[in-house]
C-alpha positions as CSV (number, residue, x, y, z in Angstrom):
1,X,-39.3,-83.8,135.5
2,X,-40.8,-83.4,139.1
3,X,-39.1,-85.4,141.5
4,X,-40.3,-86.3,145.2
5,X,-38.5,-87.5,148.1
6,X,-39.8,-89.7,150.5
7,X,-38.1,-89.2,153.8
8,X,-39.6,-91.3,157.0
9,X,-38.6,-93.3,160.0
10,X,-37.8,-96.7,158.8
11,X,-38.9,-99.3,161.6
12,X,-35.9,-101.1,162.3
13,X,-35.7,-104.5,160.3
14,X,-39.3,-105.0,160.1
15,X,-40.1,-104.8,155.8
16,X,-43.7,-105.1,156.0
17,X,-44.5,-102.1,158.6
18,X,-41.9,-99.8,156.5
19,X,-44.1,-100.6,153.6
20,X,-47.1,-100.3,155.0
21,X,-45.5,-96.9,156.5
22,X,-44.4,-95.8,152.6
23,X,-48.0,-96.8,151.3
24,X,-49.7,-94.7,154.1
25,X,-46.9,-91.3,153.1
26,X,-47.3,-92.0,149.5
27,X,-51.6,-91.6,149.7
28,X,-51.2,-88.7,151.9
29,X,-49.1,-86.3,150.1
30,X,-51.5,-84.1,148.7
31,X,-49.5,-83.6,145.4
32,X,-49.2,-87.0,144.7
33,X,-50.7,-86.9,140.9
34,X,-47.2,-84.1,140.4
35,X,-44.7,-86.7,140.5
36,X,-42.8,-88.0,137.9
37,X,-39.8,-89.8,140.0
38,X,-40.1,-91.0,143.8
39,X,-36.7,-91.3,145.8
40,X,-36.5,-93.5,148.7
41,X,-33.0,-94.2,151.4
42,X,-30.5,-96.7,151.9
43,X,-31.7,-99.8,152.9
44,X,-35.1,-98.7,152.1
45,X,-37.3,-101.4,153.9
46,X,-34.7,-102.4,156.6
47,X,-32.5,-99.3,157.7
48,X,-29.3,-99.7,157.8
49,X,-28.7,-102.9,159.6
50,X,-25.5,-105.2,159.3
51,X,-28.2,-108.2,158.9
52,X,-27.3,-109.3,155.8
53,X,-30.5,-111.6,156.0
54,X,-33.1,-109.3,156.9
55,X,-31.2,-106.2,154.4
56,X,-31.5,-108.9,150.8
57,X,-34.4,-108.1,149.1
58,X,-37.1,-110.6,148.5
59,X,-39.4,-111.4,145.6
60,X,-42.1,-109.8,147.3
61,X,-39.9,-106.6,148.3
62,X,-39.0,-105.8,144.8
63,X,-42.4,-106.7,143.8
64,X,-43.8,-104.0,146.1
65,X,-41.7,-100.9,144.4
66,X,-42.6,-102.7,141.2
67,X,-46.3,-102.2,141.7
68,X,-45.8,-98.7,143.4
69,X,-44.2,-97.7,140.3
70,X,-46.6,-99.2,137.8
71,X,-49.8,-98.1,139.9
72,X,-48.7,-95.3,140.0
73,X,-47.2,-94.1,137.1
74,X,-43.8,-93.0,138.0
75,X,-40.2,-93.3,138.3
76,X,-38.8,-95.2,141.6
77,X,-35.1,-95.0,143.3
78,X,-34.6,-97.1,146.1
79,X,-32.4,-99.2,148.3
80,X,-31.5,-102.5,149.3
81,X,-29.6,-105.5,149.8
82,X,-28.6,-108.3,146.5
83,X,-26.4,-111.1,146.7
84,X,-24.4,-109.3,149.3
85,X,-24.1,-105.9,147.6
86,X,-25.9,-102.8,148.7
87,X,-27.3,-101.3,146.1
88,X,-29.2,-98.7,144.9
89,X,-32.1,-99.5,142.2
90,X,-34.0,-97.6,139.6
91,X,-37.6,-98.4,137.9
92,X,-39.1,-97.2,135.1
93,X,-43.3,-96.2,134.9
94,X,-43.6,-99.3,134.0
95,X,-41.5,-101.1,137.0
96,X,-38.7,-101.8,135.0
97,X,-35.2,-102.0,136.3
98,X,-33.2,-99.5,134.4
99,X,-29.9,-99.6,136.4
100,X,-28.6,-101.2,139.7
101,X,-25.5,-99.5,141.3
102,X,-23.7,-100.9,143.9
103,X,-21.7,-98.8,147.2
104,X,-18.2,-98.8,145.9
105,X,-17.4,-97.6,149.4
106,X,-18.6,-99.2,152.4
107,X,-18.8,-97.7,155.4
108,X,-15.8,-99.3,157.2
109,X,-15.8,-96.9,160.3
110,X,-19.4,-98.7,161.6
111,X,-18.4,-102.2,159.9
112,X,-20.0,-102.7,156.6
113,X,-17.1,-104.0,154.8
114,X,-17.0,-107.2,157.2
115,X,-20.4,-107.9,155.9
116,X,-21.3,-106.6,152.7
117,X,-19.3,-106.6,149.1
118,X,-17.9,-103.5,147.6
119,X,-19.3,-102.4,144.1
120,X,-16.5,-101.8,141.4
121,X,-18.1,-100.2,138.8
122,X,-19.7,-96.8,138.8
123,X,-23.1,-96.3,137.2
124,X,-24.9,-93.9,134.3
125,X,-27.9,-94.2,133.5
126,X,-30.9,-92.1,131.3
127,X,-34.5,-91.4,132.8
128,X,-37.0,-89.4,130.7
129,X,-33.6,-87.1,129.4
130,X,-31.5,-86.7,131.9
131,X,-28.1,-88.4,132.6
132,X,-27.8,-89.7,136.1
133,X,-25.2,-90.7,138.2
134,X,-26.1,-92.9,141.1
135,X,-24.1,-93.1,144.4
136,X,-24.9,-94.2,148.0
137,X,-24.4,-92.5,151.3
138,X,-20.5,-92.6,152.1
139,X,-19.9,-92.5,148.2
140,X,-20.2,-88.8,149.2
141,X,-17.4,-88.0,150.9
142,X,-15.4,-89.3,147.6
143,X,-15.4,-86.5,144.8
144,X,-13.6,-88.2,142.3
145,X,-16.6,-89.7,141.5
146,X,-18.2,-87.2,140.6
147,X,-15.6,-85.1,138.7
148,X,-14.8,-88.6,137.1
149,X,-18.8,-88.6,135.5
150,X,-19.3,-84.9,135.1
151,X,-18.9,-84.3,131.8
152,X,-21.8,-86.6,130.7
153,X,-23.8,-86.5,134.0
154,X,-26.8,-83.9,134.3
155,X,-28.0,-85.0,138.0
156,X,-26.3,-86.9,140.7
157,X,-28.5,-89.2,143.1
158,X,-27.4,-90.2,146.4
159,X,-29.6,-91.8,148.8
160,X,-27.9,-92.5,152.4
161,X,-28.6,-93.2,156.0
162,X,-26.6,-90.7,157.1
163,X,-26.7,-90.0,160.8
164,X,-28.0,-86.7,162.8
165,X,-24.6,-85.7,164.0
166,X,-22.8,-85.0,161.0
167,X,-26.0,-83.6,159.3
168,X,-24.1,-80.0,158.5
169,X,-21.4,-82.6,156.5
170,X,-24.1,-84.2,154.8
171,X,-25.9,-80.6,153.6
172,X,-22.1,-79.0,152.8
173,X,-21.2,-82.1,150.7
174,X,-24.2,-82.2,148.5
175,X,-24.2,-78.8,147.8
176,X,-20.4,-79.1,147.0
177,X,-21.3,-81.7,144.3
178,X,-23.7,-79.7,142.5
179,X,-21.5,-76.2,142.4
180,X,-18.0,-77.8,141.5
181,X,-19.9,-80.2,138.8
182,X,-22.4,-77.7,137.6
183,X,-25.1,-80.4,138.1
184,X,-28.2,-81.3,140.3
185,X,-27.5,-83.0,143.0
186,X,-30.6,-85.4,144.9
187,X,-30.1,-86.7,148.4
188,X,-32.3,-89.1,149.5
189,X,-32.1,-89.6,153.7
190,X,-34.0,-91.0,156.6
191,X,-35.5,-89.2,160.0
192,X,-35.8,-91.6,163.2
193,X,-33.8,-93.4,165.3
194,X,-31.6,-96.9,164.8
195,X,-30.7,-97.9,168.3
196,X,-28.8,-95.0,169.6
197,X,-28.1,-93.2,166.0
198,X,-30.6,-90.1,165.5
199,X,-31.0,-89.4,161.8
200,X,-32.4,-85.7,160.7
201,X,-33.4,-86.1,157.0
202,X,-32.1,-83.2,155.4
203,X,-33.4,-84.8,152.3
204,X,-32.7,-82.1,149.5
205,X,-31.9,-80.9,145.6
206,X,-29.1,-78.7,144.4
207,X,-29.6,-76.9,141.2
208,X,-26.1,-76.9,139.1
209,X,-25.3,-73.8,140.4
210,X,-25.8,-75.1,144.1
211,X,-29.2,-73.1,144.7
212,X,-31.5,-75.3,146.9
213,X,-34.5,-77.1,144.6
214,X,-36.0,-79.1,147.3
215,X,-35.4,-79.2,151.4
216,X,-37.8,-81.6,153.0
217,X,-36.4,-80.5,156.3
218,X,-36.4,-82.9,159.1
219,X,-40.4,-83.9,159.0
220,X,-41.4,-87.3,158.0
221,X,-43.3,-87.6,154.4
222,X,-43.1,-87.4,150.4
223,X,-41.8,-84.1,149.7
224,X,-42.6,-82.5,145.7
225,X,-40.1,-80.1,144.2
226,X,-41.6,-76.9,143.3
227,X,-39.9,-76.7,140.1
228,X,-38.9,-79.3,137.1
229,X,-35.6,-80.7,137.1
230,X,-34.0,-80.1,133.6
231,X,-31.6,-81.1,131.3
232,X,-31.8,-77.3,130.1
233,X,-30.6,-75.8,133.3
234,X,-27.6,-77.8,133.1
235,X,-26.1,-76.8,129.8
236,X,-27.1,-73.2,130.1
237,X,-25.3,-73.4,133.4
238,X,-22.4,-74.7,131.9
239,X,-22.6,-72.8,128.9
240,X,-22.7,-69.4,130.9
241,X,-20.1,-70.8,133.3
242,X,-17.6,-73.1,131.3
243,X,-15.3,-74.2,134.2
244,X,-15.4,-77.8,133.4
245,X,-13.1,-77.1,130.4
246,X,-10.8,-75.4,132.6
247,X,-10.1,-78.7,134.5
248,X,-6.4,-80.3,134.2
249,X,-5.5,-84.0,133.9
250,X,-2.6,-83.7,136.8
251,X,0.4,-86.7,136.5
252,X,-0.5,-87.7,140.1
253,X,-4.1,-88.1,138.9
């Protein structure tokens, strides 16, 4: 499966210009007709604002990746706000919802967990073959997660709006999650600036043995792997490698 990211600088709060922006990114990436699965941010059409009535998706905002996806022909990740969770949502070709997965953990150090709800429940879902795990942004920083799903996961998406400053975190961390798992990990990120936050993109893909897939950099646009993502790269990886055998179930665990 080719997968794309779509990294750009979200207009703070204003829906309509970001999707007029994603429309305009979408018709100019030259390799448009390669993709099989678009990834979008956090917060997609909003950034990531503690306006709880700005972030909720509307009718009209789902509508919009619905179409993008049908139009189109393709898979679509993105971000966004329902019924006070912040979530992370998955399309089919055809614009159906195949999974929703809410943040488990909010970002306490900037205040999200005064105004949104914490997800309980972590997520596994199948598109076109492949097992996924979704996560969002400070999710990250938390690899029990991911250890937790890795027997049965084959990719790992995480989108974020993770900030410029702690970019080197963002880059170690994802490529950390591919090379202890022995699967692909996808991070999905914005470029721009919130207020006085800078954010650098860094939007990239791991292989499961940590070898860089996809680096949009820190440019704004839809990026196109070179290479299809595979289910088959993943068990010969762990068929070569079997560490995840070797793993203990500890008493303090």
């Amino acid at each position: 499966m080719k997968l794309a990211l779509c990294q750009y600088a979200v207009k703070w709060e204003d829906k309509e210009a970001n999707k007029k922006r994603i429309e305009g990114l979408f018709e100019a990436c030259p390799r448009k007709k390669e993709i099989d699965w678009l990834i979008f941010s956090e917060m997609t059409l909003s950034g990531f604002t503690m306006n709880t009535s700005v972030a909720e998706l509307s009718g009209s905002d789902k509508d919009f990746f619905r179409d993008l996806a049908q139009r189109n022909n393709i898979n679509v990740s993105y971000g966004g706000v329902e019924n006070g969770f912040n979530n992370l949502i998955t399309l089919n070709r055809h614009g159906d919802r195949v999974n929703t997965y809410s943040k488990i953990h909010l970002y306490a150090f900037g205040g999200e967990d005064k105004h949104y709800k914490a997800g309980s429940k972590q997520e596994l879902f199948e598109l076109e073959g492949l097992k996924i795990m979704p996560a969002v942004c400070f999710d990250l920083r938390f690899p029990y997660l991911f250890w937790k799903m890795a027997e049965n996961a084959d990719l790992y998406l995480v989108i974020a709006a993770w900030p410029m400053r702690r970019a080197e975190h963002w880059i170690t961390m994802l490529r950390a999650r591919a090379i202890e798992n022995q699967a692909y990990c996808v991070g999905a990120n914005r470029i721009g600036l919130e207020g006085k936050l800078e954010y650098s993109g860094n939007s990239m893909c791991f292989d499961p043995l940590g070898k860089t897939a996809l680096d949009a950099g820190t440019g704004e646009g839809v990026f196109v792997s070179e290479t299809d993502v595979t289910r088959e790269l993943v068990a010969k990886t762990r068929e070569r490698y079997p560490f995840l055998k070797e793993r203990k179930n500890l008493p303090w665990q």
